[in-house]
N, C-alpha and C positions, 0 to 999 in steps of 0.2 A: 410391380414395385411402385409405391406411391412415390410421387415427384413434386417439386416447390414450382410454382412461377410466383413470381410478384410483379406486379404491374405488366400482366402482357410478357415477359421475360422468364422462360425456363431457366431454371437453378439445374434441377438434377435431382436423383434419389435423393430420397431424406438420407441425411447419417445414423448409424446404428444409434446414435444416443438420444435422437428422436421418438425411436422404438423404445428406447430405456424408460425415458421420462413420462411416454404415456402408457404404458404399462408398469406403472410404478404406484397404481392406487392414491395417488395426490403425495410420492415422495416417499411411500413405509414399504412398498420394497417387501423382501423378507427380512430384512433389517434384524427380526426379533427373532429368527430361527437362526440368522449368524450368530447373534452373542449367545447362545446356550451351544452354539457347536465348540464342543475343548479339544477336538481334535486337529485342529489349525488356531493360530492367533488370530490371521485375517479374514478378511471377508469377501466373498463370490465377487463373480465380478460385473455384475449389474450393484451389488450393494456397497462394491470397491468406489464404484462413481456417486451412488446415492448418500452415502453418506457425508458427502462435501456439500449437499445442501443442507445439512446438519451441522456445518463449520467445522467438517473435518476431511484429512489425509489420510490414508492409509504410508506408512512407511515403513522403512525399515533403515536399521545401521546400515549405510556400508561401507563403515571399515570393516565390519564383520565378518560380511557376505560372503563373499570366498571359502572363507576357516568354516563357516557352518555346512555350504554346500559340501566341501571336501569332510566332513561329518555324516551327510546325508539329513539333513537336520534345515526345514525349510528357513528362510529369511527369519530374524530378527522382527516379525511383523508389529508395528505398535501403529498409531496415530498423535499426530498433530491435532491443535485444538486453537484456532481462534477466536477469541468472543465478539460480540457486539459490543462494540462501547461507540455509538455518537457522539464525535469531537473528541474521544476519548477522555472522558471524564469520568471517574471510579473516589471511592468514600476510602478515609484509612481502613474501616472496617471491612470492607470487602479486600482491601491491598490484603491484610492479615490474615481475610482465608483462603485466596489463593496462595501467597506464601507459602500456609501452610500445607496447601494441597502438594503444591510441587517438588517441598522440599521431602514431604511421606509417600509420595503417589507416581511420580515421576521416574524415568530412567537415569533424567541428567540431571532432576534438582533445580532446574534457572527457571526464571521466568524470561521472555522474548518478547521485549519491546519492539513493533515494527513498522513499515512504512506505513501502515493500512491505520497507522493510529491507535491502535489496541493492543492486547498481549497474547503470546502463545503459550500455552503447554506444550512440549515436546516429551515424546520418549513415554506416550500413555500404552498399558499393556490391555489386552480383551480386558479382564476382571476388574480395570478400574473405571473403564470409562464410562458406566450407567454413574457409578460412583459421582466422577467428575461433573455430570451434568446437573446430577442431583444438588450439590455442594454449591455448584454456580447458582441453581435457582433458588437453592436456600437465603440468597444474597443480593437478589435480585437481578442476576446476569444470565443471559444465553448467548446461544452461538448460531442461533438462525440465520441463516442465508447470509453469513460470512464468505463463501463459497459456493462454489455452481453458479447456475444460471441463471443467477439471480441480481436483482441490486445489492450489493456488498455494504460495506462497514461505511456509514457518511461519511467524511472527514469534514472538518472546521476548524480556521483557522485558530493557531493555537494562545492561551491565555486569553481567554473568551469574559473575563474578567476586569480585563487592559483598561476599558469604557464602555460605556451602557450599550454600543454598537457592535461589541464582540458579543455581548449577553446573549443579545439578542439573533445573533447569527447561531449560537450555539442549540440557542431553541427553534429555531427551524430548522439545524440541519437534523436534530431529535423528531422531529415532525416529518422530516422527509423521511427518515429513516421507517418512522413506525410507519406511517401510510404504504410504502413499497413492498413494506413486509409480504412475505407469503400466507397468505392465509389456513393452510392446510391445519390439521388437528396431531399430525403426522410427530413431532416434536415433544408435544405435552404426552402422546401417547407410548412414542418409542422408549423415551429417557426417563419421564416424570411419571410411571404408571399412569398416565391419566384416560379419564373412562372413554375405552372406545366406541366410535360410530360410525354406522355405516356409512357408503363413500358419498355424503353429500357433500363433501369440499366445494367449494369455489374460488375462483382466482381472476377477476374483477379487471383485474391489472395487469397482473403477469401470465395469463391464461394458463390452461389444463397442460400445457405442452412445458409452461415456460420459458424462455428467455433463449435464443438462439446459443447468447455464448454468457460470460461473464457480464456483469456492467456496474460501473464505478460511478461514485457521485461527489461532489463536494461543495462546501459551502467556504466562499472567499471571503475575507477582508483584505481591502488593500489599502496599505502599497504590499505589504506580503503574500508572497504567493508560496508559504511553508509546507503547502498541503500540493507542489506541486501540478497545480490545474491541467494543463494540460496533457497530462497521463490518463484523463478520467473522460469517462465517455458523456456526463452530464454535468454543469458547474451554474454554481450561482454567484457571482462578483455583488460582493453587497453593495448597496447606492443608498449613499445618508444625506439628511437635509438636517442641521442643526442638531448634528449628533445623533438621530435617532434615526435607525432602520427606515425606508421607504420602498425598497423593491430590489430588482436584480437585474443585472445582463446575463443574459443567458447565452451560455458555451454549449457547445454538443459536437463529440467527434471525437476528442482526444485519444491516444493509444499510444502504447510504446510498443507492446510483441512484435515478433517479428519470428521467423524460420529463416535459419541459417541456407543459404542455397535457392531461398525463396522468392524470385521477383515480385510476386504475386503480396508479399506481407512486408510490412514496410512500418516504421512509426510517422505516427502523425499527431499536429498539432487540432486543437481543438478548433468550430469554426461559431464565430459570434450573430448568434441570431436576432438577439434586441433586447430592447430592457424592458420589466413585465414591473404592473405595481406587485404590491407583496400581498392583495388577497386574490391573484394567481399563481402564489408560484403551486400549490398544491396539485393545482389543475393541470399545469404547464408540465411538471414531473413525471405528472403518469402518462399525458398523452404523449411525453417522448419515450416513457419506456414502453407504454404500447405500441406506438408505430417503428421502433424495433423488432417486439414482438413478432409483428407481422411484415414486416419488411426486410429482416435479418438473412441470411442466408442459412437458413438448417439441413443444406446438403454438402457445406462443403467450411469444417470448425476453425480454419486455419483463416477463412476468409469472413467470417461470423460477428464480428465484434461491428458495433456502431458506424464506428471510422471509415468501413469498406460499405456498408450499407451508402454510407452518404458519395461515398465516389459513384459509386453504379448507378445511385437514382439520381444524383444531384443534391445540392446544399439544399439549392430555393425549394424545388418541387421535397422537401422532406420536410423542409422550415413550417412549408404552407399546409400538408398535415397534420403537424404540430398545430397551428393556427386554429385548424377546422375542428380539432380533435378537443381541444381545451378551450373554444371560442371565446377565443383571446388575435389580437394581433398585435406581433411584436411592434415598438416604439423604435426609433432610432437608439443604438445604444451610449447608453452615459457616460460622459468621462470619467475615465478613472486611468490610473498609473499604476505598475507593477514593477517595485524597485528593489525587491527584497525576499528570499528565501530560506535563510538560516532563522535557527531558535536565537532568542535574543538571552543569553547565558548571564547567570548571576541574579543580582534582586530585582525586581521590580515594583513599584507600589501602585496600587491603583485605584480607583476613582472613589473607593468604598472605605481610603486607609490600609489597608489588607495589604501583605507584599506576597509575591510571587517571588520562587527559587525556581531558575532553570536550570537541574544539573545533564551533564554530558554523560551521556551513556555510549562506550564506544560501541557499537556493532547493534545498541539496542539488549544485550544480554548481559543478564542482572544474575550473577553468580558469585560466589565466595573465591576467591582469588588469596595465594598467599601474602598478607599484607595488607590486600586490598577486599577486605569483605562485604562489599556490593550490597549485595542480595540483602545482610543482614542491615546493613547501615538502612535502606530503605525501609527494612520492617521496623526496625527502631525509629526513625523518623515515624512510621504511623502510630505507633502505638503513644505518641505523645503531640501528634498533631490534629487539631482543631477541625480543620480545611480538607481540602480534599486533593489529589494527586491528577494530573493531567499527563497524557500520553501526547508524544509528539508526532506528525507526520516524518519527523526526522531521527525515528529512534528513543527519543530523550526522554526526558520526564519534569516534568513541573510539580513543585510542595506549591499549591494556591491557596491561599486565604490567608495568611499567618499575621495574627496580632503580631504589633511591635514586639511586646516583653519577649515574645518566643521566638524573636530569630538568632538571638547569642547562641541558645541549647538546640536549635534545629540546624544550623550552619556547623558549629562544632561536631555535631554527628556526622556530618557530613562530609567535611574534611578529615576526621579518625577513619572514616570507612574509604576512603579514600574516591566519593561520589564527587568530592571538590577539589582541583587541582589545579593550584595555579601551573603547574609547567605544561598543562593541557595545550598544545599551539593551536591558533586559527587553522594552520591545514587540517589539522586530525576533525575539527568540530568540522570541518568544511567535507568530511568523507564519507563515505556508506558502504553499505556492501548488504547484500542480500544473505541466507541463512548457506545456501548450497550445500557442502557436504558436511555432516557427512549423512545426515538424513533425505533431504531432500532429493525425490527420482527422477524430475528431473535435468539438476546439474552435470554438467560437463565440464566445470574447472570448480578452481575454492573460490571462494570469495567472503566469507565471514573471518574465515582459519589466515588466508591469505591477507588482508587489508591491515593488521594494525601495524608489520612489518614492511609492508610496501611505504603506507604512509611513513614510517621513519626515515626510508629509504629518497623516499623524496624532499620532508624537510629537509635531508643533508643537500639536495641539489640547490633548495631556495636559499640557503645556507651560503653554498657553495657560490654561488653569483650573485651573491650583496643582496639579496632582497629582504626585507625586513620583517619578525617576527609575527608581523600584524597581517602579511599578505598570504594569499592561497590561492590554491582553485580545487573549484569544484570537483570533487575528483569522485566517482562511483565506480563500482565493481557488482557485476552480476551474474553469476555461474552459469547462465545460457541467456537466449534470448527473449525469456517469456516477459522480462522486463520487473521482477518485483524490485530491485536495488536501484531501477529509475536513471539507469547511465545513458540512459538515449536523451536527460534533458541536461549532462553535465558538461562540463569546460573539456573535463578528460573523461572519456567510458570506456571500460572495458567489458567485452562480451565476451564468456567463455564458450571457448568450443571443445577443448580437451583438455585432459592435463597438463597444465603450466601451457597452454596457449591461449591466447585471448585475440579480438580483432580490440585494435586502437581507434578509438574513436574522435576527436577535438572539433572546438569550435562552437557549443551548445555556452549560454549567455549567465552573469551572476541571476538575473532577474527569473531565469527559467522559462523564456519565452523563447529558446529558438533549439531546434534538432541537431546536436554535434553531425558531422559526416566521416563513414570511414577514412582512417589514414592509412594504418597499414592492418594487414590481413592475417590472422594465424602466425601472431608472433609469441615468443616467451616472454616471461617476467623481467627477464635479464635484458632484451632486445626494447623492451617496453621503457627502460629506464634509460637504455641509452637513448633514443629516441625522447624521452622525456630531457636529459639533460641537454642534448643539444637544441630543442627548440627553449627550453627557460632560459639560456645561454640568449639568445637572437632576443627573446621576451624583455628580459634584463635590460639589453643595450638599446636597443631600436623602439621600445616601445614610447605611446605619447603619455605624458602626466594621467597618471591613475587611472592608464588603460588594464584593463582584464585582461587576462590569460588568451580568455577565450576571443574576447574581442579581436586580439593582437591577430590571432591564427587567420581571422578572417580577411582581415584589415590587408594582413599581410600576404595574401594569396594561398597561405600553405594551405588551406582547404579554402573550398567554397560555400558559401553559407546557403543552405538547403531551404528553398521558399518554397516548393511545391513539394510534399511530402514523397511520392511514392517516385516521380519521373527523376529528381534530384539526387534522395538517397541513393538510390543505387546506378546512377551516371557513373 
């Protein structure tokens, strides 16, 4: 059985998905003998994993699951579909043809705003999905290497519009994006009939194997850190001189996953290697996803990601391959501040005249609702907007560009569809939650279905102890621990572990610069709230002039604020 060392140091057998990846033809699989099989929805299961280098999931219902088994009648099997969209940035015209895909092609009809900056399909059955890919590329979108083991969707910071300094963030995190790309034929061939060739692939970058585990990228502007930085195993903190773009600090490490029971897996905070001018960063990108590449762990998935790579070998000694690999040496890093993580809601105008609308999307899903019809309010908005729509690292969505004369009839839509609400409170814009049930395999609590009734639950406590309309906390909810809902960077997290159980988590910062620590373990919803009111009660009375939530907890000893990721968490 073939074995990893890296540097001198035995890993262990490769993992079976080593075996997958390289006998996978550069990713096609048998990809194209699953879709003509109709005698199953789904797909083998070497092609169950390959197809998430093709930005998809295999899933199924399960509230179903049960009632079909008890049928004899296998799973419900459909897929998820996440696109590529860099900084997430999409034209009315294309909002209007997925629209229309999801609302004719779909199981559920919504589209799925979400953290990753871009949107989902949910609920796709076998018969549509060549379909779907087809329709995206009619429009100029794909779903390459949204998923696997690949570099995933870039994120940048959002309304890249704001000044000539987000513009320009926005076009390099587009630039990082395409460069990391996969290069296989694999894509144009499976989904877009396009002409096959024999296996001269290459992969420059990401090699023949691929990517140990997953790897996330983002491009910063600060003082916002919207896009969450330190989830992400690559980041580039923009550094301006006189408004205009000049280079980056570069982050590398970040992660939230984690295995429940697992000492071994742990979130971690990103760690700052230095600041590079900006005709490296292209160079600097690839030599850290290559010396991932081959420095990852591919014998054991759990321990695979960036963050564990750089504990085992070290920061410096990982920094300094980086160096040798991109021949660049990092600078001292520049100052910069991070004060800020929420979407900034309502109009904005910016440097071009143009205004921006930030509307609140709660959970990120855009469906027809009694009263409140979402979904259609947003196609209405495109079909009479100039500008183009922006996706938020926080769910949301942005109308960008909008002449003066059209913001009376773009606002008005907005408020009828009920996209704009004043009685929205800062806690609910201040929450999240991941997709979890009842798709997602997987969840072990709710956390989409669960959140918009917890948040109420807890306005009444901020309610209940005088605190004012304007305050919140961070509040996330995540159905397990693989981390998509991002509660390992909030004030409060909750991490599911079974139904109506969750671990409690407090103490993570408004800024998003510090790791909450467990509080209490495998509690319920109900136990979660008292616990929540009794420490906003202590927060209320004790706390100093315009201290955070999260601050408070630390301040106050009810946890300890977690400075070394893996020996702290789990103290």
């Amino acid at each position: 059985m073939e074995k990893q060392a890296v540097l001198g140091e035995e890993l262990g057998p490769l993992s079976d998905n080593e075996r997958l990846k390289r006998e996978s033809n550069f990713l096609r699989g048998t990809i194209t003998n699953d879709l003509d099989n109709e005698i199953t929805g789904g797909f083998d299961a070497d092609n169950f994993q390959l197809i998430r280098f093709h930005g998809m999931y295999q899933q199924d219902d399960r509230d179903y699951r049960n009632e079909r088994a008890k049928q004899k009648l296998e799973p419900l099997h459909n897929v998820m579909l996440r696109a590529r969209m860099p900084g997430g940035v999409i034209t009315s015209k294309q909002w209007l043809a997925i629209d229309e895909f999801a609302t004719e092609s779909t199981m559920y009809g919504s589209i799925r705003l979400t953290t990753r900056q871009t949107f989902q399909f949910h609920g796709v059955l076998k018969p549509n999905i060549k379909l779907m890919h087809q329709t995206l590329n009619a429009i100029g979108i794909d779903s390459i290497a949204t998923a696997g083991d690949v570099n995933r969707n870039v994120l940048c910071t959002s309304n890249p519009v704001e000044t000539e300094l987000h513009q320009q963030a926005y076009e390099w995190a587009t630039k990082i994006s395409e460069h990391l790309l996969p290069k296989t034929r694999a894509y144009a061939e499976i989904w877009l009939d396009g002409e096959k060739h024999e296996s001269t692939d290459e992969e420059p970058i990401l090699g023949s194997n691929y990517l140990p585990r997953k790897f996330k990228t983002t491009v910063v502007v600060p003082p916002d850190n919207d896009v969450d930085l330190h989830a992400n195993d690559l980041n580039f903190v923009a550094i301006a001189k006189d408004g205009k773009l000049v280079g980056f600090n570069v982050l590398v490490g970040g992660g939230l996953a984690m295995t429940h029971g697992d000492t071994s897996t742990y979130p971690r905070k990103a760690d700052e290697f230095g600041y590079i001018p900006l005709d490296k960063t292209l160079e600097v990108a690839a030599a850290v996803v290559s010396t991932q590449r081959d420095w990852g762990n591919r014998s054991n998935r759990k321990n695979a990601k960036t963050k564990y790579t750089l504990d085992r070998v070290g920061v410096e000694v990982f920094k300094q391959e980086v160096e040798k690999r991109a021949a660049v040496s990092f600078e001292p890093v520049q100052s910069y501040e991070l004060t800020h993580r929420g979407d900034k809601f309502g109009w904005l105008e910016g440097i071009d005249g143009k205004h921006h609308l930030t509307l609140f999307i709660e959970n990120g899903r855009l469906l027809d609702y009694p009263g409140k019809p979402l979904k259609s309010g947003v196609a209405n908005i495109a079909k009479i907007h100039k500008g183009d729509l922006r996706m938020t690292a926080n769910q949301n969505l942005i109308v960008a560009g909008v002449d003066a004369k059209d913001k009376e009839q773009i606002e008005k839509i907005a408020f009828e569809s009920g996209l704009l609400d004043p009685a929205t409170s800062q806690q609910r814009k201040d929450s999240m939650a991941c997709v979890a049930f009842p798709t997602c395999p997987l969840a072990m609590a709710e956390a989409e279905r669960f959140l918009p009734q917890f948040v109420t639950d807890v306005e009444g406590i901020l309610e209940k102890h005088g605190l004012s309309k304007d305050e919140s906390i961070i509040l996330r909810v995540t159905g397990c621990p693989n981390g998509c809902g991002r509660a390992m960077l909030a004030e409060i997290g909750l991490v599911g572990k079974a139904p109506d159980r969750y671990n409690l988590h407090l103490g993570g910062n408004k800024a998003g610069t510090r790791v909450p620590k467990i509080y209490k373990e495998n509690i319920s919803s109900a136990q979660i709230l008292q616990e929540i009111d009794l420490l906003v009660a202590r927060w209320s009375s004790e706390r100093l002039p315009e201290e955070a939530f999260g601050d408070f907890v630390i301040r106050d000893g009810i946890v300890e604020e977690v400075l070394v990721s893996k020996r702290d968490f789990h103290a």
